[in-house]
C-alpha positions, -999 to +999 in steps of 0.1 A: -798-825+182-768-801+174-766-769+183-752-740+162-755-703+174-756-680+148-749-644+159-747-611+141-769-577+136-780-586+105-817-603+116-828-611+081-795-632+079-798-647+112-834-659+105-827-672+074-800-692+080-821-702+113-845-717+091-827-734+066-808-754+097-839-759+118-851-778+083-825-799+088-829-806+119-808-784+140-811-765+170-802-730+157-803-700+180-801-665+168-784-637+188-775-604+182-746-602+202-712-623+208-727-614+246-764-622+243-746-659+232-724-662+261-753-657+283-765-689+266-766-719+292-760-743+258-729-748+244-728-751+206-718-775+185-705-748+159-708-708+160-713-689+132-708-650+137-711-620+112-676-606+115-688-574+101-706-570+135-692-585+163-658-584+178-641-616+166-612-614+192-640-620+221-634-644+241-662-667+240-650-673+210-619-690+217-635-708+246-663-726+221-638-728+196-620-759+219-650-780+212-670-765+182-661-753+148-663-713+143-674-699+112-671-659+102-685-641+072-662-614+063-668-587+045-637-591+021-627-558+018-620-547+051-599-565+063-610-582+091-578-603+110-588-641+112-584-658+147-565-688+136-592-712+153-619-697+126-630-705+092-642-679+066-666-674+047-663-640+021-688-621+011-709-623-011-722-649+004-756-666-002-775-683+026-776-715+008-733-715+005-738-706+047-761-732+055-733-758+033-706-745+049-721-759+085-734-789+077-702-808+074-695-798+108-722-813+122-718-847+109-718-868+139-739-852+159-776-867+161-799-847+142 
């Protein structure tokens, strides 16, 4: 089962996206911080992280991002630098355009 950690402050955005992956069959944990994650014994298949939130230059995430695919929703407006090893995702975004956004990453991983 693939494992994607989905981290940011926002709980009702953590636990929905949670649930729409766990639907399909995914292991999705919910943390709050990029810390409580990399306390994790798992590693993940892809990380998605609330840019808005969390300090995107940490290092965990460079260290997943050399086997898993790391997704940020950004705020758009301000500003947030990109790591290059990171995908975005602008807000608005809806959980449903999330939730799409991951799947394709986890193709190829037994569900």
């Amino acid at each position: 089962m693939p494992v994607v950690f989905v981290i940011g402050r926002d709980w009702t955005v953590r636990a929905g996206v949670r649930a729409e992956l766990l639907e399909a069959g995914v292991d999705a944990l919910g943390f709050e911080t990029l810390e409580d994650a990399d306390a994790a014994a798992r590693p993940p298949d892809a990380v998605l992280v609330d840019a808005s939130s969390a300090d995107i230059s940490h290092p965990a995430l460079r260290r997943w991002a050399g086997h898993a695919a790391v997704l940020a929703v950004t705020s758009g407006v301000t500003g947030e630098a990109m790591p290059d090893f990171a995908q975005a995702l602008r807000r608005p975004v809806r959980i449903a355009e999330i939730v799409t956004a991951v799947r394709p990453i986890l193709r190829g991983h037994a569900a």
